[in-house]
Every structure is written in C-alpha cells, then in structure tokens.
C-alpha positions in Angstrom: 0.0 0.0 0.0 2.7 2.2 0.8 4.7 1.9 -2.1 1.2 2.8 -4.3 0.7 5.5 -2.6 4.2 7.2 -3.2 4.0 6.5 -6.9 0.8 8.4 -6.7 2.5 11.7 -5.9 5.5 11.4 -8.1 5.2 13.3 -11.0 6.5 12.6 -14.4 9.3 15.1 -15.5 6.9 16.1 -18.6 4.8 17.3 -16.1 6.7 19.4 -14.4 8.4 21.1 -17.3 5.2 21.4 -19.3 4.8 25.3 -17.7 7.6 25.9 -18.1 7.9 25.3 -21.6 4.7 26.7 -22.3 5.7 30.5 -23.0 8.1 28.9 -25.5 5.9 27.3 -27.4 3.5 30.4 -27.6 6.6 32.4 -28.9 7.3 29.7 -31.4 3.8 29.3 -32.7 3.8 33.4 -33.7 7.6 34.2 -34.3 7.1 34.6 -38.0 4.4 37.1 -37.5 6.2 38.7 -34.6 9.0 39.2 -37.4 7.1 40.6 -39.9 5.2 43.0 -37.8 8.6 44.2 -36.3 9.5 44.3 -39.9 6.4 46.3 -40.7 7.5 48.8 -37.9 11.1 49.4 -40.0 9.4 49.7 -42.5 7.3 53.2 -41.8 9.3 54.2 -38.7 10.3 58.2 -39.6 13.6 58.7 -40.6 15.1 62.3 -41.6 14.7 62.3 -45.8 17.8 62.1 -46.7 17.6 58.3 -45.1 13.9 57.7 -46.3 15.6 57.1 -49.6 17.6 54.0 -48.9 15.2 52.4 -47.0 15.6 48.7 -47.5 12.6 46.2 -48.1 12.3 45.0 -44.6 9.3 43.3 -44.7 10.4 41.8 -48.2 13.6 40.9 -46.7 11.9 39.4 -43.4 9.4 37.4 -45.9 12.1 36.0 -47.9 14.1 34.6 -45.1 11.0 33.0 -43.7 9.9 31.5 -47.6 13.4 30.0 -47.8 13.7 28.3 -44.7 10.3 27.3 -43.8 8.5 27.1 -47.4 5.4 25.1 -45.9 4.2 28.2 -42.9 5.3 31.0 -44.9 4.3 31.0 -48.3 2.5 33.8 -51.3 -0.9 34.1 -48.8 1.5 35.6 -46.4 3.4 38.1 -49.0 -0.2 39.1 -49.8 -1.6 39.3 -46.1 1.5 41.4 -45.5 1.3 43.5 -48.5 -2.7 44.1 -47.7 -1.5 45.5 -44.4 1.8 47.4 -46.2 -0.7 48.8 -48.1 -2.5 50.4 -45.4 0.2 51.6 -43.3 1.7 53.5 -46.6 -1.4 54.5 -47.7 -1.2 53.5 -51.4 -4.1 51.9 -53.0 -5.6 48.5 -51.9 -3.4 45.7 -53.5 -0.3 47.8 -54.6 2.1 46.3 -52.7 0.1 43.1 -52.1 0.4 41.9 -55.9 4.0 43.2 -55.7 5.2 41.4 -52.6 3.0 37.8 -54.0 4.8 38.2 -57.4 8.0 38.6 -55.9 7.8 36.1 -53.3 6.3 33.2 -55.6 9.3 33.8 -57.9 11.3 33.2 -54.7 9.0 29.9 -53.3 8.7 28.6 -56.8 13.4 28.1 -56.3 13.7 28.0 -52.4 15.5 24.6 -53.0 17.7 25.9 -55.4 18.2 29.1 -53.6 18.8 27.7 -50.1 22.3 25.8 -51.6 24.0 29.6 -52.3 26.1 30.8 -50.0 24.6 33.8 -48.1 26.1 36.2 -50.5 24.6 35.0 -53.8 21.4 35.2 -51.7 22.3 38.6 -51.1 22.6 38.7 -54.9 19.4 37.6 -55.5 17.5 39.4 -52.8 18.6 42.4 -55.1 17.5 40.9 -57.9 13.9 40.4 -56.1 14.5 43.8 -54.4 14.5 45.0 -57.9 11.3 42.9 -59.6 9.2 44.5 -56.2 10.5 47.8 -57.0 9.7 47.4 -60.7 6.1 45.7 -60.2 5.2 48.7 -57.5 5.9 51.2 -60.5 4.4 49.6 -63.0 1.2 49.5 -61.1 1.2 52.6 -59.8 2.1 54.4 -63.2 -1.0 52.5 -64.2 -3.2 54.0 -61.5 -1.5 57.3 -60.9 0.8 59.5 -63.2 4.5 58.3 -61.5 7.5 58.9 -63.5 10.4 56.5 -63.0 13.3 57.5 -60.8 16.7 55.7 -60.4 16.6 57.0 -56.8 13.6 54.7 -56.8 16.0 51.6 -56.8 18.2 52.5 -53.7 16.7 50.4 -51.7 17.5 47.5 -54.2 21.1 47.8 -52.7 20.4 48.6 -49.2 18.4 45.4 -49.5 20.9 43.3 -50.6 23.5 45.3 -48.0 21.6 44.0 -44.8 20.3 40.0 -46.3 23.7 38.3 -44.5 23.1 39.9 -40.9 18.7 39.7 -41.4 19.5 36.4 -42.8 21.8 34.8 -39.8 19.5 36.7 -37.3 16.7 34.9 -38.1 18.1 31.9 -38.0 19.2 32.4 -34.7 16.3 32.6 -33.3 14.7 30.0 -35.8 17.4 27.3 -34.5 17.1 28.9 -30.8 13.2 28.6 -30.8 13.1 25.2 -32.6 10.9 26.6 -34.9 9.8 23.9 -38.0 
C-alpha cells in the first residue's frame, strides 16, 4: 500500500516542465508574424529624408528569409496578407504592394530549393535581384493607377536590400534554431 501511494504523488518530469515550456511554445507558434510585424514597424518608422531614400525592403527581406527556410508556414498568402497590411500603413491603394510582394515572393518559393544551396552572398545577390522585380512591379502598377515617372533613386533600396540579407539572414536563424521553430 505504501509503495502505491508514493508512486501516486511522483510526478513525471513532462509534467513538471510542461509550464515551463509553455511560453516557449507560444513564442514559437507566432515568431514569423512577430517578425514581420517588427518588420512592418522598419518599414514606416520616420527617418530624416535624406535616409527615407535607402530604406531597405524589410518586410520583403523578413518574408524571404521566412519563404526559404520554412517554405510550408510562410508562403504567397502571407506576402499578400503582409502586402494588404503594407498597403495600409503607406497608404497606397488597396493591393499595390500586395500583388508586388506575391509576385515577388512566388518567384522566390517557386526556387527555395535551389536558392537555399548559395552561399549567403549569392542570396544577397538575388534578394537584389527580387529587391528590384518589387520595386519594378510597384511602379508599373502605380504608373498605371496614378501618373508616377520613374526615378533611379527609386532603386536605392535595391542595394540597401541586398547590404543587410547576411546579418537579417543569420538573425533569423538564430532565433529560428534557438526557438526550434519547424
């Protein structure tokens, strides 16, 4: 009887660690979106004009880590949730930036196998070259709803872009390998 009734109040080391480990889990389950809405801040956060110029693609930079490593939870439905919501922080016209981030992206998710064997500065290579089809795809569209005329100051953001993939790029994986994320 004894011995029954002090297996009774053991309890198994899953148990016990379950609350602990829950906070991690709920970290996990959200740390792409945490990213992209971080992301989202960069990317209308005021910055003296002179800066507002280079501004890098941070949420398309964010996106395109998260489409390379983990094709299957981020994917073209998030480019175009993201864009929906770039659209209405900038304040462009619904779908703008939407179309342009999907486009971009599924050029990227359709070669994420291919793409994930370069080193991380032929990824930095081709995030310009993605940089650039974003860029291109936002002016065609909006020279189709407004009357824009093209600027090669336009495309500084093409290199910033490309500038900052190696440190977004082993960032994220930090915290992808430190959260476990999958």
């Amino acid at each position: 009887g004894s011995l029954h009734s002090r297996s009774y109040h053991i309890r198994p080391q899953s148990l016990m660690n379950r609350h602990r480990r829950q906070p991690m889990i709920k970290v996990r389950h959200y740390t792409i979106a945490i990213t992209l809405l971080i992301a989202m801040v960069f990317q209308i956060i005021p910055v003296p004009v002179q800066l507002d110029l280079y501004r890098p693609d941070w949420v398309l930079i964010v996106l395109s880590y998260w489409v390379m490593a983990l094709p299957h939870r981020a994917n073209v439905g998030v480019a175009f949730t993201s864009g929906l919501a770039l659209d209405i922080l900038l304040g462009t016209a619904m779908g703008v930036h939407s179309f342009a981030l999907s486009i971009s992206i599924y050029v990227l998710a359709a070669n994420y196998q291919r793409l994930r064997n370069y080193s991380v500065w032929q990824q930095a290579v081709i995030i310009g070259v993605i940089s650039a089809l974003y860029h291109s795809l936002l002016f065609w569209i909006l020279r189709l709803l407004t009357d824009v005329t093209f600027r090669f100051e336009e495309l500084w953001p093409v290199l910033t872009s490309m500038a900052l993939w190696p440190w977004i790029f082993w960032l994220l994986r930090k915290v992808r390998r430190q959260l476990r994320i999958t």
